[in-house]
C-alpha positions in Angstrom: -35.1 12.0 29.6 -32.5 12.7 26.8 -29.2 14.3 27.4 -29.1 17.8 25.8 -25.1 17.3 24.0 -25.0 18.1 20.6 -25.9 14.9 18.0 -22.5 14.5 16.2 -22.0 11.2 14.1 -19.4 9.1 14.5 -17.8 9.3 11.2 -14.1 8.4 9.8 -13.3 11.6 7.9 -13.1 13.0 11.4 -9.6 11.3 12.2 -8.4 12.8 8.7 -10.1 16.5 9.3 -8.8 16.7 13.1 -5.5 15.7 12.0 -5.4 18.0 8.9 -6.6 21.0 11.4 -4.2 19.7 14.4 -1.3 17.9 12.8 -1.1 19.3 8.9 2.7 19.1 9.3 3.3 15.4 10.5 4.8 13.2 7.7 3.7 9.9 6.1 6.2 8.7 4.1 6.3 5.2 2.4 8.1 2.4 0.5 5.9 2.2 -3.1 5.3 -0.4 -5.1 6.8 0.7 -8.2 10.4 1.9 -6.7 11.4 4.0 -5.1 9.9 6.3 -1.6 7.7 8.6 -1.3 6.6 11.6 1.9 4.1 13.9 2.4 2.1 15.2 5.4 -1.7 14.6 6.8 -2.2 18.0 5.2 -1.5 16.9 1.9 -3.4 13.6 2.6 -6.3 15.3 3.6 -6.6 16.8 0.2 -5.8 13.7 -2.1 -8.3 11.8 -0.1 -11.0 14.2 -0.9 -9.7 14.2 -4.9 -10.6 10.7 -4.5 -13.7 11.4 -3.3 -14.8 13.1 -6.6 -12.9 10.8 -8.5 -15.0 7.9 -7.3 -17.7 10.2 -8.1 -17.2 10.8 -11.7 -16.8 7.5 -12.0 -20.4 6.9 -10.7 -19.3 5.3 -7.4 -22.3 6.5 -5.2 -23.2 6.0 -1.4 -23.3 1.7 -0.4 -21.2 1.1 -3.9 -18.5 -1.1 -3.1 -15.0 0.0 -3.9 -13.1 -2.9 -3.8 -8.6 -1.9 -3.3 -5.7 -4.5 -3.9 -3.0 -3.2 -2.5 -0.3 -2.9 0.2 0.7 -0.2 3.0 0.9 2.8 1.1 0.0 6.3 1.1 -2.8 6.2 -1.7 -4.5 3.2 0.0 -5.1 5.4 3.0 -6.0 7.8 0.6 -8.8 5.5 -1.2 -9.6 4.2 2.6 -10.6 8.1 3.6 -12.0 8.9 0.0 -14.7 6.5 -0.7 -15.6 5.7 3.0 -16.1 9.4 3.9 -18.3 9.6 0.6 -20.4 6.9 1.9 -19.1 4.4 -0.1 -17.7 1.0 1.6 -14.3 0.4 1.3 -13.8 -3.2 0.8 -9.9 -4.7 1.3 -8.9 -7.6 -0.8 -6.6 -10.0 0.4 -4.0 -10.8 -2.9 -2.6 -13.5 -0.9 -6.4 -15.3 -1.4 -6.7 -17.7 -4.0 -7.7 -16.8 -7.1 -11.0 -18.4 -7.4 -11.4 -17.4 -3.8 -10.6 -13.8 -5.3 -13.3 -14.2 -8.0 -15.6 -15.1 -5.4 -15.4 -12.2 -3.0 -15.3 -9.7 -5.4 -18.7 -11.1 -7.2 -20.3 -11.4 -3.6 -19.1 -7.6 -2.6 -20.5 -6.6 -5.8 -17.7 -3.9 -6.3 -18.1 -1.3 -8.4 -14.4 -0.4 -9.1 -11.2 -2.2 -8.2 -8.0 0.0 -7.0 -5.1 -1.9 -7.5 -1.3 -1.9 -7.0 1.2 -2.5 -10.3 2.3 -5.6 -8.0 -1.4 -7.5 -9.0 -2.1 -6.4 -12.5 -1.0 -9.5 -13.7 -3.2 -11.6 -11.2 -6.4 -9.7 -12.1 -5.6 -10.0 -15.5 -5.9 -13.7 -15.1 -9.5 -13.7 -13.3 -10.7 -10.6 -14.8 -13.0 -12.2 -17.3 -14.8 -13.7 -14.4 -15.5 -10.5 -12.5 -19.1 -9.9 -12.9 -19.6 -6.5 -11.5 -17.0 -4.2 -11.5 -16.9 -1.3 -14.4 -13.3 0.6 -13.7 -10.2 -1.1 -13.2 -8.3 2.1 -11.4 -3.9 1.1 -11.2 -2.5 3.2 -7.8 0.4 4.6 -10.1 0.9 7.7 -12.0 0.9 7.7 -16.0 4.6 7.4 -16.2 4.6 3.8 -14.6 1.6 2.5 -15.8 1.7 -1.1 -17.2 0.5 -2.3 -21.0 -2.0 -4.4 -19.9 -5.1 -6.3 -21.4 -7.6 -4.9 -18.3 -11.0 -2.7 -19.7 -11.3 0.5 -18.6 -8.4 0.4 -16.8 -7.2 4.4 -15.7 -4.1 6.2 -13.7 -5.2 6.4 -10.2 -2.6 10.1 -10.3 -4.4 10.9 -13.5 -7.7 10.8 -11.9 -6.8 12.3 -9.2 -5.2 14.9 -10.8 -8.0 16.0 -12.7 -9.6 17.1 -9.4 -9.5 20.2 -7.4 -9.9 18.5 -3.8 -12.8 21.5 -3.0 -14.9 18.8 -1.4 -16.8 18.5 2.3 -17.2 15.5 3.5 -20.9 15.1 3.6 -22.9 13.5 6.6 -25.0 10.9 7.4 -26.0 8.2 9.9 -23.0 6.7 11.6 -24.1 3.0 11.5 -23.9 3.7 7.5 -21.4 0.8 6.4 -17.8 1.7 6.0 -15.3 -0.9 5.2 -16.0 -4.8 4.0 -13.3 -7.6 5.1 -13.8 -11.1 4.5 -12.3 -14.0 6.5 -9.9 -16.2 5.2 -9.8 -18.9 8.1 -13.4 -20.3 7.9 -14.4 -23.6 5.8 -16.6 -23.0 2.4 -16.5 -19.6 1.0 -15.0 -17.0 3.0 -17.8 -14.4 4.7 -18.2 -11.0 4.5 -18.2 -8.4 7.9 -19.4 -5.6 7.2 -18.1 -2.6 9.6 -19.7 0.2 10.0 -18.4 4.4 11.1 -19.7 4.1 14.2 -18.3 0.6 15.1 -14.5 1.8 13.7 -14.8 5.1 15.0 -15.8 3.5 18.4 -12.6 0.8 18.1 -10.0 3.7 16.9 -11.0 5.3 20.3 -10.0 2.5 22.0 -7.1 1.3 20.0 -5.6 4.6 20.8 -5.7 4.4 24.5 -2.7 4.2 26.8 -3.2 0.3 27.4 -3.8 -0.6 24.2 -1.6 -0.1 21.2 0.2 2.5 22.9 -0.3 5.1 19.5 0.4 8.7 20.4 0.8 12.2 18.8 4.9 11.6 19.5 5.0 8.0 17.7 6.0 6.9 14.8 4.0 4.0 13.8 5.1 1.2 11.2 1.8 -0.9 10.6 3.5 -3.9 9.1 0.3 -6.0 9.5 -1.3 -5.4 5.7 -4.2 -2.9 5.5 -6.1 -5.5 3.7 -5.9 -8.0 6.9 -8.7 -7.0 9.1 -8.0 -3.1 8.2 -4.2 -3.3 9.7 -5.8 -3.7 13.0 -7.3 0.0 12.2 -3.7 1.5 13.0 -4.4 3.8 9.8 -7.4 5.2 11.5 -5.4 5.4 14.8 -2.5 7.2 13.4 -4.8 10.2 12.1 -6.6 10.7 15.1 -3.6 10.9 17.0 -1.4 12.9 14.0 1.2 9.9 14.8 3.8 9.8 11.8 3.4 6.8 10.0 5.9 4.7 7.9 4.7 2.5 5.1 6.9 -0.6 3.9 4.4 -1.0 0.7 5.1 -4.5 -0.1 8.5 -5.3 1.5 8.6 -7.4 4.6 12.2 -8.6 4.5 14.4 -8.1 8.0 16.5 -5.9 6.5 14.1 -3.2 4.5 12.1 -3.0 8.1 15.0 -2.7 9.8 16.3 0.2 7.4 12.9 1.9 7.8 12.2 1.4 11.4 16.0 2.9 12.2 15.6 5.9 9.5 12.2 7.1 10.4 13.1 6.8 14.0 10.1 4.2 14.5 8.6 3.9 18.0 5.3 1.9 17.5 5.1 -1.3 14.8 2.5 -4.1 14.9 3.1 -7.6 12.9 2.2 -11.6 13.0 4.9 -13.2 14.6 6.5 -14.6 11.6 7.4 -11.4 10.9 8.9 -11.1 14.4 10.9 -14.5 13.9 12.6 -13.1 11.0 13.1 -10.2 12.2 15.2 -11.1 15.4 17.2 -13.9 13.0 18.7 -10.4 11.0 19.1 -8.6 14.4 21.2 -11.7 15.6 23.1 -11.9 12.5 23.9 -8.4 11.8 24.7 -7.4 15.5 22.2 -4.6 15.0 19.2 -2.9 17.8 16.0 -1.3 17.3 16.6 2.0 17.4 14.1 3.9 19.2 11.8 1.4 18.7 10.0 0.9 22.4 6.0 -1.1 21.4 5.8 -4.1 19.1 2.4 -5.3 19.0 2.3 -8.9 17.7 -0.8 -10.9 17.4 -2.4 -12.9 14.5 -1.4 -16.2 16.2 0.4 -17.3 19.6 3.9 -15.2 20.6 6.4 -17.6 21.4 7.6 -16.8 25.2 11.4 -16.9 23.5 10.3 -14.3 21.2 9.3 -11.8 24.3 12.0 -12.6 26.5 14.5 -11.6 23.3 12.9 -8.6 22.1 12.2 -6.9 26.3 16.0 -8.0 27.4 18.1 -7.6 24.3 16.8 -4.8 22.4 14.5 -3.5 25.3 11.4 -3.4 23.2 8.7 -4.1 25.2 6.1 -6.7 23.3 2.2 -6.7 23.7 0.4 -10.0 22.9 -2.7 -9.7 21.1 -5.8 -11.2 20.1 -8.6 -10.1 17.7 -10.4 -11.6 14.6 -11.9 -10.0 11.3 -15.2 -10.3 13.3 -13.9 -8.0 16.2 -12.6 -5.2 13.7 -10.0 -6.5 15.0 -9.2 -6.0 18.7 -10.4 -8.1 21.2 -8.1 -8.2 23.7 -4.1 -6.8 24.2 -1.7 -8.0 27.2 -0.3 -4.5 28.4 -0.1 -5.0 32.1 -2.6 -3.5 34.7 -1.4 -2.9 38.4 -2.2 -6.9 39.8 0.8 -7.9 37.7 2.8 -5.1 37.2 5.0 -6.1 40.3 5.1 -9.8 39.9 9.0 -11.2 39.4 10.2 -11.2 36.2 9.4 -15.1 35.0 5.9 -14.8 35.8 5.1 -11.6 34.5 6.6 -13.1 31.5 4.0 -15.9 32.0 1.2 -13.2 31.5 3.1 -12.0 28.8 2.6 -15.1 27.1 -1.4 -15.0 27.6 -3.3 -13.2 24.6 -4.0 -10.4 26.7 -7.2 -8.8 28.8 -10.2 -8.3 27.1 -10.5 -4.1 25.8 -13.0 -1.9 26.7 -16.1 -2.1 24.6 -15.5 -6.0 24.4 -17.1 -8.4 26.8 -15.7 -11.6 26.5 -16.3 -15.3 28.7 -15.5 -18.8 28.3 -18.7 -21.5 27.3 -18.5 -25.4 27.5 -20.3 -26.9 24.9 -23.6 -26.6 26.9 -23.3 -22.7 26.7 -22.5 -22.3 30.9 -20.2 -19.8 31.1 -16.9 -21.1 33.4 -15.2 -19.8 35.9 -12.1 -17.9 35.2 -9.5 -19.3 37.4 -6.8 -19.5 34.8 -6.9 -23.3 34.3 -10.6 -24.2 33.2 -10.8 -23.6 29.3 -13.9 -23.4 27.0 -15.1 -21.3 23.7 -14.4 -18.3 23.6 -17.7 -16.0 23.2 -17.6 -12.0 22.9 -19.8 -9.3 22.3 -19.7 -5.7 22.0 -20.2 -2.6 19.4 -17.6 -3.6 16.9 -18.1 -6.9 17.2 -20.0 -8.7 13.9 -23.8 -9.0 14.1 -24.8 -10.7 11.0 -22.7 -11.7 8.2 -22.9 -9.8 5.0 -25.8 -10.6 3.2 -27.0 -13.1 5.8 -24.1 -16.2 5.1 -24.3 -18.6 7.8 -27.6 -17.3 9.2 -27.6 -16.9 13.0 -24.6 -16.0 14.1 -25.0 -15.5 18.1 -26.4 -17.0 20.6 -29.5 -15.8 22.7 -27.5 -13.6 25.0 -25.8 -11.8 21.6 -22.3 -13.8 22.1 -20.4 -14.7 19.1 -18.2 -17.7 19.5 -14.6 -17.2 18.4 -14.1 -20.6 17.6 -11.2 -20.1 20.1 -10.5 -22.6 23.0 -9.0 -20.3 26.4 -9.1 -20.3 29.7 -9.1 -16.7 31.6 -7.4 -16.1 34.4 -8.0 -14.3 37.9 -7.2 -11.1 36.5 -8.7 -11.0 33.2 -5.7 -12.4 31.0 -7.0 -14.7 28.3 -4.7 -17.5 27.2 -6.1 -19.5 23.8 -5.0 -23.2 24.3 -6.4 -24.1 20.9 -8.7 -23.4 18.4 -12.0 -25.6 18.6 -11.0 -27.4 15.4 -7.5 -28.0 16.2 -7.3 -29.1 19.8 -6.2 -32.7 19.9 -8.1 -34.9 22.0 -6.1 -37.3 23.5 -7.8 -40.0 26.1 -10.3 -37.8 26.7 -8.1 -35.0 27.3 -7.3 -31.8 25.2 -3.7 -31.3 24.6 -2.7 -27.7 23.0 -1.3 -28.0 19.5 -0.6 -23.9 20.1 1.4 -24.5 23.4 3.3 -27.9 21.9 4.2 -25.0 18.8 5.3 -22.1 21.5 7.8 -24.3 23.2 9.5 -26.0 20.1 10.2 -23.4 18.1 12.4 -22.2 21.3 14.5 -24.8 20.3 18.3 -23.9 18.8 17.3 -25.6 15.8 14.0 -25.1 14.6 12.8 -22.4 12.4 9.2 -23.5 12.6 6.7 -25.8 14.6 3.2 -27.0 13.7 1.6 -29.7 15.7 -1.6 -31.6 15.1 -3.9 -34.3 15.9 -3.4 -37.9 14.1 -5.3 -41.1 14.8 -4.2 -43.6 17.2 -6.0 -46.5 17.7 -5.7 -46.3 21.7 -5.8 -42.8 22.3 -8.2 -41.5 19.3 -5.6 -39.0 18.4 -1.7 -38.1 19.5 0.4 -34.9 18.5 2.3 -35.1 15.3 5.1 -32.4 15.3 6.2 -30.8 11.8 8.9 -28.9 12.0 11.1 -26.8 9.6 14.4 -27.2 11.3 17.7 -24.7 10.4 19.8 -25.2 7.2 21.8 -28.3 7.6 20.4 -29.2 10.9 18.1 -32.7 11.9 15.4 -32.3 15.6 14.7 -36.0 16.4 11.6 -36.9 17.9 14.2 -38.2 20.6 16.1 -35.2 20.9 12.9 -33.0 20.9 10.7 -34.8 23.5 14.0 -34.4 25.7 14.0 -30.7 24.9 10.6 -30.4 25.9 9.9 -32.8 29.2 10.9 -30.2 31.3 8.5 -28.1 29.6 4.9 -29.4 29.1 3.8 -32.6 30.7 4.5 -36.0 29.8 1.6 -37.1 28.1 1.4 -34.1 25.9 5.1 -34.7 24.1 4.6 -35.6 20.3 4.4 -39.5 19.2 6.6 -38.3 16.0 8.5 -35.6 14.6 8.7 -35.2 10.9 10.7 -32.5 9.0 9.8 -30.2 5.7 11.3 -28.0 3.9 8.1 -25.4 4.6 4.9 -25.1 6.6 1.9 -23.7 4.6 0.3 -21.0 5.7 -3.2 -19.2 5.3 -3.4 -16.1 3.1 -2.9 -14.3 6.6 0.2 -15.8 7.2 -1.2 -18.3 10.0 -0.1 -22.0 10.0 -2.6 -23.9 7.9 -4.3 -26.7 10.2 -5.9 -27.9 7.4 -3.4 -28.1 5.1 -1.8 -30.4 7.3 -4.0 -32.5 7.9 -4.8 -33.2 4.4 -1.0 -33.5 4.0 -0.8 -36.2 6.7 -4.7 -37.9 6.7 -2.8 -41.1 5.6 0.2 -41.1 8.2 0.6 -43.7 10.8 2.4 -43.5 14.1 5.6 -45.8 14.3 4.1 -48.8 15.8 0.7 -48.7 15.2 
């Protein structure tokens, strides 16, 4: 027997028609990429995104085409997010920070169709564009007055187009599990794969983001997503912020301390989400300046371990209370977020900040366990880790086009690539990811925990660790550090910083110091990078 409710798909136009009937007033306002700041209200936004619609249109952009944006936080990229997904049309984010022939690459395997771009990346399009097989309009998100002499074909105003509209457009219907948006990952080996998302799966993950233990997003917030749209869809904040008719501020493509601060303080910000870089910075210029955080009260950081230093600063000096998380292009992104439930809400003060630093419980509509290598799922008594497996309905299936085959195992569970243990109550803490953990012994020490408590060190900026050879322990941790301006960390004076910390056998063989870490194109510390760097280094000693 069938349930007699009315069959209603699960589309995104939905979060930008509900808040265009029940918030037409609230403001989005934005830094843009061409100067200056700009602010209009969902009402207005719910009209520019249908001008896109039948923009894209005219252009011949029909339902499955691929419309392919490079661009920052902005106003018109939510525009073109609501405009060609609500047509049918998949909305595919490029990462600028990719490299170029990884660029060339994506966009010939999305096949798009047109490329919406910021003024910021003519210039690197320009240099690959003769290798873009597929794409017919090159569409710059400015109006006619800044538009750049360049040597791109076909190349229109995005205002131009969409003024030549008249935004009398219905969004039309049509299965839910019709693809919506196309992100590729950045932190696999080879090419980088496609996941393809579909209405139903971010309609389904925007219900949960919104909830009271998740991201915290309601029709009283103002939320800063600093985390780009094009890294797995700004953690779908854009779709959040419509369904809830929360204000949103835009920093378009600043990320210095000081612009945030300016915009966090002047748009009376109560919600913001970044990687903890971000964060790092951020609490340097507070420190310096003397300065709070207004009525900033939720900072969501995930994208790679929180240091516990970096809670404990933000929840007793600016009284900003910080949720871990965790989540992957392949989750849509949330997998998990470490607001606290009632079996820790009452714990003292140093080990709820021990929670704290865990990546969070597992949401709802994600099941998640730990696997040894033999695929038995472990028990979760906070000390036994394994892989990381999860499963749910926004979770991937199949990447685009088929890349990499079968991706889950017999039971549907799609393995992070994380190493965690789980504790009693649900809280998931990564120790490693499965290609980083060092293996010392026949031990596992974690590079991610070694990282946590250095950078809590007066002098260091930034900590990566990883594994090196060693001819009697198969591999030891090698520390790299970026220490302050005009300061030197020993490997002497940072084992003694950390004995008291992790145990013996885990402190680092060697510290070395650089001038700068390199990171991924989503602002993670590159693993690889190093190791290529320091394939050739020996311990002192051996």
């Amino acid at each position: 027997m069938l349930g007699q409710m009315q069959d209603w798909p699960l589309l995104v136009s939905k979060f930008l028609e509900h808040a265009e009937v029940n918030h037409p007033r609230r403001e989005i306002v934005g830094l843009l990429p061409e100067g200056g700041k700009f602010e209009y209200t969902y009402a207005d936004c719910a009209v520019r995104a249908k001008k896109c619609a039948q923009a894209l249109g005219r252009l011949g952009v029909e339902m499955g085409d691929r419309v392919a944006t490079l661009a920052w936080n902005s106003h018109r990229h939510m525009e073109i997010w609501y405009g060609a997904s609500g047509m049918g049309a998949v909305t595919h984010t490029v990462n600028p920070r990719l490299f170029p022939e990884q660029l060339i690459y994506i966009m010939n395997h999305a096949e798009d169709k047109v490329l919406m771009l910021d003024i910021t990346f003519v210039p690197l399009i320009e240099a690959i564009q003769d290798h873009l097989k597929t794409i017919e309009h090159y569409v710059i998100m400015v109006g006619p007055e800044h538009m750049p002499e360049t040597k791109l074909p076909n190349v229109l105003s995005y205002e131009e187009l969409l003024d030549a509209e008249d935004g009398n457009y219905s969004w039309p219907t049509f299965d839910e599990n019709t693809a919506c948006g196309l992100c590729y990952t950045s932190g696999t080996t080879g090419n980088p794969k496609g996941v393809l998302y579909s209405h139903r799966s971010n309609f389904l993950h925007t219900l949960l983001a919104i909830s009271g233990d998740t991201l915290g997003i309601t029709s009283l917030s103002t939320i800063l997503p600093v985390v780009p749209m094009f890294h797995a869809n700004s953690w779908g904040i854009p779709y959040a912020a419509a369904a809830t008719g929360a204000k949103i501020a835009f920093n378009g493509p600043h990320h210095e301390p000081d612009v945030l601060h300016k915009l966090i303080i002047d748009e009376d910000v109560t919600v913001t989400a970044a990687v903890p870089t971000v964060w790092s910075g951020m609490l340097k210029y507070l420190e310096a300046t003397g300065k709070d955080m207004g009525k900033l009260t939720i900072v969501t950081i995930g994208g790679s371990a929180v240091p516990r230093s970096m809670i404990q600063t933000f929840q007793e000096k600016y009284g900003v209370r910080v949720n871990h998380a965790w989540g992957m292009t392949e989750t849509s992104p949330l997998g998990s977020l470490g607001s606290e439930n009632a079996a820790v809400a009452n714990l003292p003060a140093e080990e709820k900040l021990d929670v704290q630093t865990k990546q969070g419980r597992s949401v709802l509509g994600v099941e998640m366990c730990i696997k040894d290598d033999d695929g038995n799922i472990l028990p979760r008594d906070g000390e036994t880790s394994g892989r990381v497996m999860v499963r749910g309905p926004w979770v991937i299936d199949t990447y685009y086009k088929g890349d990499s085959g079968k991706i889950l195992d017999d039971d549907n569970w799609f393995d992070t690539g994380d190493i965690a243990c789980i504790d009693e109550y649900g809280y998931m803490q990564i120790t490693d990811r499965a290609k980083d953990v060092i293996k010392s012994g026949g031990e596992w020490i974690s590079s991610i925990d070694l990282e946590n408590e250095a950078v809590a060190h007066p002098d260091v900026v930034e900590a990566a660790v990883i594994g090196v050879h060693h001819p009697k322990w198969d591999e030891r941790p090698l520390m790299i550090i970026v220490p302050e301006a005009g300061k030197t960390v020993s490997t002497e004076e940072m084992n003694a910083f950390l004995e008291t910390r992790v145990v013996k056998w885990w402190l680092p063989d060697d510290v070395v110091m650089v001038s700068e870490i390199p990171h991924t194109a989503t602002g993670k510390i590159s693993k690889k990078d190093l190791r290529d760097q320091f394939k050739d280094y020996k311990f002192p000693g051996t």
